[in-house]
C-alpha positions as CSV (number, residue, x, y, z in Angstrom):
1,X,-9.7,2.1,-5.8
2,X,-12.0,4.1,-3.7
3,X,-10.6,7.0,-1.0
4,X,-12.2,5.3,2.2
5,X,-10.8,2.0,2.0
6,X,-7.8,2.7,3.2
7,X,-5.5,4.8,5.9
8,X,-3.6,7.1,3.4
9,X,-5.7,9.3,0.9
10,X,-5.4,9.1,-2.9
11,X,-4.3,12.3,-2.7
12,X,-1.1,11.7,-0.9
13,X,-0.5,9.0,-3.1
14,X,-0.7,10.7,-6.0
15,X,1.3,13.6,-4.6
16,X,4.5,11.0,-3.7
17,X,4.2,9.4,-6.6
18,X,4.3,12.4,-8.8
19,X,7.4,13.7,-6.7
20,X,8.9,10.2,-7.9
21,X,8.4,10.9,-10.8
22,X,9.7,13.9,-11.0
23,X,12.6,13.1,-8.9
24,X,13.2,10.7,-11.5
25,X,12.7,13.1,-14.8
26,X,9.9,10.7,-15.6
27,X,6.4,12.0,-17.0
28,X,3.1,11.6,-14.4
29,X,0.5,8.8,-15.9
30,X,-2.4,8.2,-14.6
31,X,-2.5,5.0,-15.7
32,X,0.6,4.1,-14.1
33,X,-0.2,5.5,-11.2
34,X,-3.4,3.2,-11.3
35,X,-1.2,0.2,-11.6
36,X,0.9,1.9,-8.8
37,X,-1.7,2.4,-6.5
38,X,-2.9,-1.3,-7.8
39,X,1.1,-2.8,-6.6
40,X,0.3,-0.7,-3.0
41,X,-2.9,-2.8,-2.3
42,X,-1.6,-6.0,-3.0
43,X,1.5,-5.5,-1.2
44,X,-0.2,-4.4,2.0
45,X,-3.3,-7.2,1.3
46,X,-0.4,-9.5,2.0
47,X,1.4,-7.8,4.6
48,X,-2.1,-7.8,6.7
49,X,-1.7,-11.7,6.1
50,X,1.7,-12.2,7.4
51,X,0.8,-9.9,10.2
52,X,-2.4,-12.0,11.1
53,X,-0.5,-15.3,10.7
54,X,2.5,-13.9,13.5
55,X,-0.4,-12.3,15.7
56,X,-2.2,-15.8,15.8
57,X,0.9,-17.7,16.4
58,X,2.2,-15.0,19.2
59,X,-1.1,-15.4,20.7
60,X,-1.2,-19.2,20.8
61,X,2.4,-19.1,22.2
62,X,1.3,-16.8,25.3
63,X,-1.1,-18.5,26.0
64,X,0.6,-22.0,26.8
């Protein structure tokens, strides 16, 4: 989990998440906001794949 490898800081992560949190009445962890940030890179790891699958296939398609 390192600041430069990706588009949106830690530190706006960490700031929504700890607004969730207290939106929800639930106490700040960092360990669970590890795991949180941990969830985010997986989901967009495979969102980038979808995307790149659809970009390939448009590209393909345009040019038949």
């Amino acid at each position: 989990m390192k600041a430069h490898q990706t588009f949106i800081s830690l530190k706006e992560i960490r700031g929504f998440y700890k607004q969730e949190c207290e939106d929800e009445e639930k106490k700040f962890s960092e360990k669970e906001f590890k795991a949180f940030v941990g969830c985010c890179e997986g989901d967009f790891y495979q969102w980038l794949r979808d995307n790149v699958k659809y970009f390939y296939r448009e590209q393909t398609e345009r040019q038949q």
